[in-house]
N, C-alpha and C positions, 0 to 999 in steps of 0.2 A: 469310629464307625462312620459307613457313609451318612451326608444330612443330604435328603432333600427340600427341593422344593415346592411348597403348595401356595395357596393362597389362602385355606381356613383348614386349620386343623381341628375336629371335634377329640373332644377327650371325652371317652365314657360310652358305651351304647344300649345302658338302656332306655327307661321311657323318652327321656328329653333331649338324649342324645339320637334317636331313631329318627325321633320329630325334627329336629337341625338337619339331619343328614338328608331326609326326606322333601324337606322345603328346598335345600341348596341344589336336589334335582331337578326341583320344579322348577327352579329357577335358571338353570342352566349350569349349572355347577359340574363337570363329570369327576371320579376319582382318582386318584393320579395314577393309580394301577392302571384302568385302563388308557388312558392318554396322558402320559407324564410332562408332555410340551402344551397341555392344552392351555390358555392362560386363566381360566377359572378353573382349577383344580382342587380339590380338597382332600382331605383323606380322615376318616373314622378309626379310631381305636380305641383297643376295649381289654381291659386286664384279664378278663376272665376267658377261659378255654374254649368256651361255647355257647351261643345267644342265646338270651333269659335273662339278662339284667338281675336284679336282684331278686327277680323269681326263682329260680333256678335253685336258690340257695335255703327258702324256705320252707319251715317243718311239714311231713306230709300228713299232716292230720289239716294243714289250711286247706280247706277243700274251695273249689268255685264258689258253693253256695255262700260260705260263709266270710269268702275273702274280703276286703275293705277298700272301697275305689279305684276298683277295676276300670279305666277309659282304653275306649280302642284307642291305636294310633291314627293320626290322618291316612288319611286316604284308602282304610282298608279296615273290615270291621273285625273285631273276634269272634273263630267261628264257633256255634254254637256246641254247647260242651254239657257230659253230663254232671249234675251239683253235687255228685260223690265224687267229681276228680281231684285227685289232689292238684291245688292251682300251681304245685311246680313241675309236675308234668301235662300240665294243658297250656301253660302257657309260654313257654321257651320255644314250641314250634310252630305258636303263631312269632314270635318275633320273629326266627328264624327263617321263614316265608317270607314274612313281610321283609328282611333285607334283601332274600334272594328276588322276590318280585320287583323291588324297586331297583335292585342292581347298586345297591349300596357299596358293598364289598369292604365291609370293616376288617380291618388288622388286627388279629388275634392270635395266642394273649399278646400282647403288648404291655408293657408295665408302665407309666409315666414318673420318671423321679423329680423332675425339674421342671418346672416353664420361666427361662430367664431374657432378659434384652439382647438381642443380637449384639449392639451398641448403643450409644447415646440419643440415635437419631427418632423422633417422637413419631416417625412415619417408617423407621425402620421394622425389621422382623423379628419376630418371639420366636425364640429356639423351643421347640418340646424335645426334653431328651429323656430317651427310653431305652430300654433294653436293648431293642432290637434296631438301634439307630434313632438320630435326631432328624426330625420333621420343619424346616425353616417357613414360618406364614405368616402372612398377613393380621393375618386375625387368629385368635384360639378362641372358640366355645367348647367350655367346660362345662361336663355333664356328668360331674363322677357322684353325687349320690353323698348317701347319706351312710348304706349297709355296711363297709368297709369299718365305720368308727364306730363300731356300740359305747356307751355312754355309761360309766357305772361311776356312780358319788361316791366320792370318800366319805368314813365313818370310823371314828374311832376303835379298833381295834379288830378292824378287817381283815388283819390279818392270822389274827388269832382264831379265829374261827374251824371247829376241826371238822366240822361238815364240807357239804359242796355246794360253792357258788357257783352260777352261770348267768348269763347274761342270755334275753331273748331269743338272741343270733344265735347261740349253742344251742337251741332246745331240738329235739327230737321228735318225744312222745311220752306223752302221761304215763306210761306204764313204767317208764325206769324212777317213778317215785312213787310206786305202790308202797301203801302203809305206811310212808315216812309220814313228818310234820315239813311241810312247804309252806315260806314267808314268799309270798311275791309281793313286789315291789313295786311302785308306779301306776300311776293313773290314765294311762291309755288305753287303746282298744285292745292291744296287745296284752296288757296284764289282767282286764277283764275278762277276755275269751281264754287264756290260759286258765284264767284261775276258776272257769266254770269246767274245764275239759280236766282239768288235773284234781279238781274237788270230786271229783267221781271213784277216786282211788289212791287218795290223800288227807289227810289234814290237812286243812288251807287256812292263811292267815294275810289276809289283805294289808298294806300300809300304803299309805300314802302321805304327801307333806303335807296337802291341803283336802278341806272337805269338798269331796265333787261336786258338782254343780252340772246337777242332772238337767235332760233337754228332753221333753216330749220328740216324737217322730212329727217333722214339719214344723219345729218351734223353730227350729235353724231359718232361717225365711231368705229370700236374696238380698230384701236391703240388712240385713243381721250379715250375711257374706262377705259383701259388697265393703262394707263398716270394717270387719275382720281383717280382708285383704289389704284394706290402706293402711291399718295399724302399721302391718309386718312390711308393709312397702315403706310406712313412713322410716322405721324401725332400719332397715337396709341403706337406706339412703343417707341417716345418721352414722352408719357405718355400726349400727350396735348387732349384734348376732340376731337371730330371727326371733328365736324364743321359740316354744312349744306348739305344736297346735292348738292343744288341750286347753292349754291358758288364755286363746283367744276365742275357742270356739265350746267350750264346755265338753261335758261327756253322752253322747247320745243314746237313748235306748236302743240297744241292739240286743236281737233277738237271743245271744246268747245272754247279753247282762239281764235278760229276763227271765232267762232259765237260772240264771245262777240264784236271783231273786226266789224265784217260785223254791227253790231246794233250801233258803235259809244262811246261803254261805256268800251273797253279798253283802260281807257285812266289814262296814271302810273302822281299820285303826289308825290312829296317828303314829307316824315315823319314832321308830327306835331311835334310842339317842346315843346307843354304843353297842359294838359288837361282842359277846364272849364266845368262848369257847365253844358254846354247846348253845348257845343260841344268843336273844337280843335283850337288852335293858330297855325297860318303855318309861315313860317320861316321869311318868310317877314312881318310876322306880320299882316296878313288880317285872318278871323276866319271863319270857317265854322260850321256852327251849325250840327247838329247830334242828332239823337233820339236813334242808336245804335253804337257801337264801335264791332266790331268781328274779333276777334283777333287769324288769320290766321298762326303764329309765329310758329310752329313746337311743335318738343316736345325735352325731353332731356331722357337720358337712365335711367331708374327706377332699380338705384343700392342702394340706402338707406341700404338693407338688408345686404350688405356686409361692412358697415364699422367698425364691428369689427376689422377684418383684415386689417384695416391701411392699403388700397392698393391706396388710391388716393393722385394722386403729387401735390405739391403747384399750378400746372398749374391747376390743376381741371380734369383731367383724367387719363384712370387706362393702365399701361404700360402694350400692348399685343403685340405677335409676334406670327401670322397665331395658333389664336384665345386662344393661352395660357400666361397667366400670364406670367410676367417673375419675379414677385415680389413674386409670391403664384402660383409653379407649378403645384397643386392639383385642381388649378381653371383655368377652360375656360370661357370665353367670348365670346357667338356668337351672331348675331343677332347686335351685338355690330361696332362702327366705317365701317371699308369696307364688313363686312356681312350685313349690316343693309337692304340690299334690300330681297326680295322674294329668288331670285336665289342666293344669296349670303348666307342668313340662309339656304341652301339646305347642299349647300359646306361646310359649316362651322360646319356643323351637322358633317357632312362626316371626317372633319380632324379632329374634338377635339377625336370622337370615335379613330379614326387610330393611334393615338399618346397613347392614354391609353390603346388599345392590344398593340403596340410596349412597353410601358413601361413594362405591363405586361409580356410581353414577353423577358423581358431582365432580370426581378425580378427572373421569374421561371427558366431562364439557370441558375443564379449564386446563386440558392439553392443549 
C-alpha cells in the first residue's frame, strides 16, 4: 500500500484524540487531506465507522443525567441536551460537529496494526500501518483508549460455568435478565449503577475484592486530586501500568449508589474463590447459584499496535513523563495513566502538541 507522509499522526478520535487534533490546528498544523505538501501536516485516525469515541458504543439506558465525567472538548461547549437522552446518541454529534467545525478531517474506519521504526535513526520516522495504508511521521500521538480491551479476571473454573457471562462492554438493558440471579462484579461506577438499574428486575449479588471505601460528595477535595494524580504519574514514569481509579480515588456517593442504598441491595460480598456450573463458591465455602456473572472489572489501555517498538517493561507498562515517552520520544501517550479521565485527555491533548512546536522550534533555530 501507498505510505504517506505527515509530520504527526494521531491514533484514536475520541476525547484525547479530538483534543491533539484540535490543538495541532491552533497551532498551525493542517491535514494532509487537505495540503499533502504542506510541511506541518498531520493526519487523525480513528477505527470506528463514525464520531463518538467510545460513546457511541455505550448501553442506552446511560442517559446524560446520569453519565460519569462528561468534559467538553476545547474550544467548543456541549450543547445542551435533555437528562433522559441516552448519552450515546447526544453525544457522537457533538463530536461529530466539533471535527466538522474545526476542519479536523479524521480517517475513518482506519484500523491501526503496527507502529514500528522506519530505521535505526533516533530522529527518523514511525511507520503507522493500517488497513488503509501506512502513515510515515514525525511524531505519533496515541489516543486509542481504554473501550476496545474490556478486562475480565481469571477464576477458577470459568469456564465451566453454564450460565452467561458478559463483560460491561456487552451490556444492553436490564430487562434481558429479568427474574434471573445476576453476580456483578467490580467496584466502579459502572458496577454500582448497573447493579442499582438491573436490581429493579433481578436478583443482584455485589462482589468485590476489596471493601469500598466510600467518599462523601466533596470529601474528594483538590489537594486529595492533586495527591491522586501524582501517584498514577509517579506510577507511569516507573513504567508500572496505571492501576485503577477506584484504588486511588475511592467510591463516591452517586446518586444511583443512593438509590441502590435506599432499596436495600447495596449490599458489598467478598470475591468468589471458584466458578461452578451453576454459580460461584465464596470463601467460606457456602455457594451461591447464579444465572449471570457481569463482569464490571474495567478495562486496560488498547496499546497492542505499538509493540513493535519494545516500549513495555517487565512490570507491564509503558515509561511516560507528562504524556511523552521517555523510551520512544517520537511517541506520546495521552488518554493514557493520569490523562485517562475527560479533562485530563483535554490537557494532555494540549501538552503532547506544545512539546512537538517546542521541538520544532528548537530543530528550525539550529538549521
Amino acid at each position: 500500500m501507498d505510505t504517506t507522509l505527515v509530520d504527526v499522526a494521531v491514533i484514536g478520535a475520541g476525547q484525547a484524540g479530538l483534543s491533539a487534533a484540535y490543538h495541532l490546528r491552533r497551532r498551525g498544523f493542517v491535514p494532509v487531506t487537505t495540503d499533502p505538501y504542506a510541511p506541518d501536516a498531520f493526519v487523525a485516525l480513528d477505527a470506528d465507522a463514525a464520531p463518538g469515541g467510545a460513546w457511541q458504543h455505550r448501553w442506552a439506558s446511560l442517559r446524560m443525567a446520569t453519565v460519569n465525567g462528561i468534559h467538553e472538548l476545547p474550544g467548543f461547549a456541549v450543547p445542551p441536551a435533555d437528562p433522559s437522552t441516552p448519552s450515546r446518541d447526544a453525544l457522537p454529534p457533538y463530536f461529530a460537529e466539533y471535527e466538522r467545525r474545526f476542519g479536523l478531517d479524521v480517517q475513518r474506519p482506519v484500523r491501526v496494526h503496527a507502529v514500528r521504526r522506519a530505521d535505526d535513526e533516533p530522529d527518523g520516522r514511525l511507520l503507522v500501518e493500517t488497513d488503509g495504508g501506512t502513515w510515515a511521521a514525525h511524531y505519533v500521538i496515541n489516543a486509542t483508549g481504554t473501550w476496545t480491551r474490556p478486562f475480565r479476571p481469571y477464576y477458577p473454573g470459568i469456564q465451566r460455568f453454564r450460565g452467561r457471562q458478559l463483560h460491561v462492554a456487552d451490556y444492553a438493558s436490564a430487562e434481558e435478565f429479568a427474574g434471573k440471579r445476576v453476580v456483578i462484579v467490580g467496584a466502579g461506577v459502572s458496577a454500582v449503577q448497573l447493579l442499582d438499574e438491573i436490581s429493579h428486575v433481578a436478583d443482584t449479588v455485589w462482589m468485590t475484592r476489596r471493601e469500598p471505601h466510600w467518599i462523601d460528595e466533596g470529601g474528594f477535595d483538590l489537594p486529595a486530586r492533586t495527591a491522586a494524580i501524582a501517584g498514577v504519574e509517579a506510577r507511569v514514569r516507573q513504567g508500572l501500568p496505571p492501576g485503577s481509579v477506584i484504588s486511588v480515588t475511592g467510591m463516591h456517593w452517586t446518586p444511583w449508589a443512593r438509590a441502590a442504598q435506599a432499596r436495600g441491595v447495596l449490599v458489598r460480598h467478598p470475591m468468589f474463590t471458584s466458578i461452578e456450573e451453576h454459580g460461584v463458591r465464596m470463601p467460606d465455602g457456602s455457594f451461591i447459584e447464579a444465572d449471570v456473572i457481569l463482569w464490571a472489572t474495567g478495562f486496560r489501555p488498547a496499546l497492542d499496535h505499538l509493540a513493535p517498538l519494545r516500549l513495555r517493561t517487565p512490570a507491564g507498562g509503558f515509561r511516560v513523563a507528562d504524556t511523552r515517552s521517555l523510551d520512544e520520544p517520537r511517541l506520546f501517550l495521552i488518554g493514557y495513566g493520569p490523562s485517562q479521565s475527560t479533562v485530563g485527555a483535554n490537557r494532555a491533548g494540549r501538552a503532547a502538541v506544545q512539546q512537538i512546536v517546542a521541538d520544532r522550534k528548537t530543530e528550525r533555530a539550529a538549521a
